[in-house]
N, C-alpha and C positions, 0 to 999 in steps of 0.2 A: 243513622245508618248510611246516607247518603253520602256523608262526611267523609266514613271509613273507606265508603268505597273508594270513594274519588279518590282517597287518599293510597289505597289498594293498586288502582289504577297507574297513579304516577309511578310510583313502584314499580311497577311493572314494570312500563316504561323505559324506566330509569334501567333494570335490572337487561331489560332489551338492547337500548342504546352500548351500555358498556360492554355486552356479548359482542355485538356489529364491532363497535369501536377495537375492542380487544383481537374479533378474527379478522379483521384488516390489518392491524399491527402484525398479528401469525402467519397472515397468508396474502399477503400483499410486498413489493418490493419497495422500501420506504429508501431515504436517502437520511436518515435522523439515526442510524446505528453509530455505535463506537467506531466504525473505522472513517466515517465523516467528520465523527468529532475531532478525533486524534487527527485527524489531515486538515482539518479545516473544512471538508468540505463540502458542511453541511446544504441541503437543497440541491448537490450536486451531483452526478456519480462519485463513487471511492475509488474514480481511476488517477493510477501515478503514471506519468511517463518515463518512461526508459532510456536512459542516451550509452548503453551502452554500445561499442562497435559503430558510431557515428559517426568520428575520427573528423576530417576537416570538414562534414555539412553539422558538426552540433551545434554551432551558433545559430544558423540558417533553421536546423529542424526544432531546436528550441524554443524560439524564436515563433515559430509557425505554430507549436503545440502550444503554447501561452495565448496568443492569438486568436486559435480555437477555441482555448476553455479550460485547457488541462491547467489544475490548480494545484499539481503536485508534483515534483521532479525529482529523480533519482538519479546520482550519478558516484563516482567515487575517486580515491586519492591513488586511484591506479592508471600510470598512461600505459598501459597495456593494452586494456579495453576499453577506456573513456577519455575523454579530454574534459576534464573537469572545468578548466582554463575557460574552454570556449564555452562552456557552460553558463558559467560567469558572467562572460560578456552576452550574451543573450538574455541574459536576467537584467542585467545593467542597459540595456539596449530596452525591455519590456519598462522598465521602471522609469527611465528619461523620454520614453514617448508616452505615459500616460495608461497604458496598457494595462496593467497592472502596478499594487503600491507591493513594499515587499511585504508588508505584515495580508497581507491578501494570499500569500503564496506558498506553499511548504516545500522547502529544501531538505534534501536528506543524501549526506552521502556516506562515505566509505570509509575509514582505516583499514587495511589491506596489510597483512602480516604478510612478512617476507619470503612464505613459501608461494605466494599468489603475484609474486611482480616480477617482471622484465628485470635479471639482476641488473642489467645495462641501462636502466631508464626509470629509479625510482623516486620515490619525494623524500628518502630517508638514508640513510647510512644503515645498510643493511649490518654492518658490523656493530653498533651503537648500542648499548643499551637500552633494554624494553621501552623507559621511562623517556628515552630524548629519540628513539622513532617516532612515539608516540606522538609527543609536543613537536616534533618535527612538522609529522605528515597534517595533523590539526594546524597548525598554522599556517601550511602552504595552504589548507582547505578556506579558511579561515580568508587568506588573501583573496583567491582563486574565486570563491562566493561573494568580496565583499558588497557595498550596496551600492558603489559610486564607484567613477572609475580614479577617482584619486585613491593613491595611496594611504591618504590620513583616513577613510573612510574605513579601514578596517577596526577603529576602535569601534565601530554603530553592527560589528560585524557578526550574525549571528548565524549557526546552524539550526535547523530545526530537530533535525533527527540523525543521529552519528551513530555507524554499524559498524562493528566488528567485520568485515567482509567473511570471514571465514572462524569455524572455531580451531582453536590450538591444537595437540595431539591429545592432550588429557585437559581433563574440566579446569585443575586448577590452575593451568597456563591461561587458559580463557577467563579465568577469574581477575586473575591478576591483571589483563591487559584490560579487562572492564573497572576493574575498580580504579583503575589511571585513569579512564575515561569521564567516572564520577565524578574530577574535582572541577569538570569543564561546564559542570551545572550546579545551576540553572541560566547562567550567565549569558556564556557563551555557546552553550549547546543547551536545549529544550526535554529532548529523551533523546531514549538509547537503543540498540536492539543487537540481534544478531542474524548474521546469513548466514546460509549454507549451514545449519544446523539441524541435521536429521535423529540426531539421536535423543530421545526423550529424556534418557538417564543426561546425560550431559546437561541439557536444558534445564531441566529439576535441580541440578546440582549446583549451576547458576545462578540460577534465581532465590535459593533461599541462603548463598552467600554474602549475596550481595545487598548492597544498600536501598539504591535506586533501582527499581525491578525494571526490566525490560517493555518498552513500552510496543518493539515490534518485532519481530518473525520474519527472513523472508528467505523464501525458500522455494525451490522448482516445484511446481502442481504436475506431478504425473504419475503413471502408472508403476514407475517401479519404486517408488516411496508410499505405495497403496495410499495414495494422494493426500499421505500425511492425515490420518484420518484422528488416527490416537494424539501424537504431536497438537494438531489443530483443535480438539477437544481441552485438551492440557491450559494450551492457549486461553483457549474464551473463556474456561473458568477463572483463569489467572487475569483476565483484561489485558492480554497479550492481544495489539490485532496482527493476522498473519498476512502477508504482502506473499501472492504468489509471483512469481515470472516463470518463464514454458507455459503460461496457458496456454496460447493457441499449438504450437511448434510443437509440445510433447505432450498432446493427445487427440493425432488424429483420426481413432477410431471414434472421441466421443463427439469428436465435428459430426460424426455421420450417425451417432445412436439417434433412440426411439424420441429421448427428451429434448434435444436439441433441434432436430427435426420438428416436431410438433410446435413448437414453441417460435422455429424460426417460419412458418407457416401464417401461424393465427396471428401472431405479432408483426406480420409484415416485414421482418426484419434481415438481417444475412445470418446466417447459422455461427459465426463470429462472436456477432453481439448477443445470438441466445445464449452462447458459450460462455461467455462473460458477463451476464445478466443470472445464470442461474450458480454462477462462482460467487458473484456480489451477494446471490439471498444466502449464502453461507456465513456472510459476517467478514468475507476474504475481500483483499484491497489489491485487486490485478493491477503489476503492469503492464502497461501500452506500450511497444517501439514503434507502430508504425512509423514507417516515415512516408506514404502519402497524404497531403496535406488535405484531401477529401475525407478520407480516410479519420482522419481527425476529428475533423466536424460531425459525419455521418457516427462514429460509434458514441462521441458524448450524445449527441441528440436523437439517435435510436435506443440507447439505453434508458429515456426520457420517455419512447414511444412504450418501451417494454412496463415502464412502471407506468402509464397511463392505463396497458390493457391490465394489467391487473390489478390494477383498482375496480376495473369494470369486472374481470373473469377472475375471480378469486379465487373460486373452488376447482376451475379449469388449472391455476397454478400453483395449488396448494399439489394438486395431480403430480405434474411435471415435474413440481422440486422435488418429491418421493420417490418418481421415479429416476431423478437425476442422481438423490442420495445412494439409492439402490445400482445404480450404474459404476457405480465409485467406490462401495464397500462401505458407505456410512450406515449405519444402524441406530438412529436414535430420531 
């Protein structure tokens, strides 16, 4: 009888340990979800930087944000609102000092359909064929990213994640400009995604077209897209991870709600990083523009503090994401 007990006992035990283990995975802020994996950037926050509207300092704040930590950059094939170019050279600048290697880093930028460019300033022949914009703007991307600052280095030249910047007027124009996109993988391009894609039906329609499924989402986090609740649902069943931008900029009533507060309190932290710390327990991959170079440093390594305290306060956080969920119309 002694036997069974004991044996009773471990059980127990056991049946104990993986409860604990299980609700610290549920209610804890981990850095091991899908959108670290897909960035690379596991152990790390799931923050991308932003370069767009950076104009002549994106080498400079590139440059500073790699520096910092940020292991993931976003930019795109629009000089409109980004200089890809200088992008570039700040990636080439981080990789010749040592700073980082490029398989260490995730690059993601942009195709930009001709209703989103400066007609006076594009990477394509707005008049051209779907098919030679396409190979157009990809290749000046292509240059613009490569690893070295010689020109022969563009055959080592990879993207990690290539977006449709916008979707078409109807699903199957967006289809078409994606399935062009397919033939640039696995090679040359890693995954695929789309921005500025609000509409579910469109999305859906997308993705069971297509070949290679969309590996990301990114799209403004705010209140008047009811923070994409359905959209982002859609997502994480599919292993879509969603990439917001406007987190901070378009929602500033929820800088000042009950959850952000409470959590920018107990954590120590600026109601910023609670802001973005209770986006990240959603499985969401914010981007970052700051461009103060404190700034940098302080939200990677307070979003570090925030998954420290909820390790320790689980059920104080298990609290606050509910009622963050509840702030934003999520119900599940």
């Amino acid at each position: 009888m002694g036997i069974f007990r004991s044996l009773r006992v471990v059980a127990g035990h056991a049946r104990l340990l993986s409860y604990n283990q299980s609700f610290r995975r549920e209610f804890t802020m981990n850095f091991e979800g899908l959108a670290n994996e897909k960035l690379g950037t596991t152990g790390k926050p799931a923050f991308i930087y932003g370069t767009a509207w950076k104009k002549e300092d994106s080498t400079r704040l590139v440059t500073q944000a790699v520096s910092a930590g940020f292991r993931a950059i976003d930019t795109a094939a629009q000089p409109k609102h980004y200089r890809e170019e200088l992008v570039g050279d700040a990636l080439r600048e981080c990789f010749e000092k040592g700073i980082v290697k490029r398989d260490q880093i995730f690059i993601q930028t942009k195709f930009t359909p001709p209703n989103g460019q400066d007609k006076t300033n594009m990477p394509y022949d707005r008049f051209a064929p779907l098919e030679q914009q396409i190979h157009t703007s990809v290749a000046s991307s292509l240059e613009n990213l490569r690893p070295e600052a010689s020109l022969a280095s563009i055959t080592d030249s990879y993207i990690d994640s290539l977006v449709i910047h916008s979707p078409y007027d109807t699903a199957q124009e967006t289809i078409a400009a994606y399935k062009l996109l397919e033939t640039y993988v696995p090679k040359r391009v890693r995954s695929l995604g789309i921005s500025n894609i609000y509409s579910l039906e469109h999305l859906k329609a997308v993705y069971k077209e297509v070949e290679i499924k969309p590996s990301f989402v990114q799209n403004r986090f705010y209140p008047q897209t009811k923070h994409d609740v359905e959209l982002r649902r859609y997502c994480a069943e599919n292993g879509i991870v969603y990439q917001s931008f406007w987190t901070l900029t378009g929602n500033p009533k929820l800088l000042v709600s009950e959850p952000i507060q409470t959590l920018s309190k107990l954590a120590s932290v600026s109601k910023e990083v609670a802001l973005y710390s209770l986006v990240m327990s959603l499985g969401i991959a914010p981007l970052n523009g700051t461009t103060n170079v404190g700034r940098m440093k302080s939200d990677l390594e307070d979003i570090v503090r925030v998954r420290n305290w909820t390790n320790v306060y689980g059920e104080k956080w298990r609290t606050i994401v509910a009622q963050f969920k509840d702030a934003i119309g999520q119900k599940d």
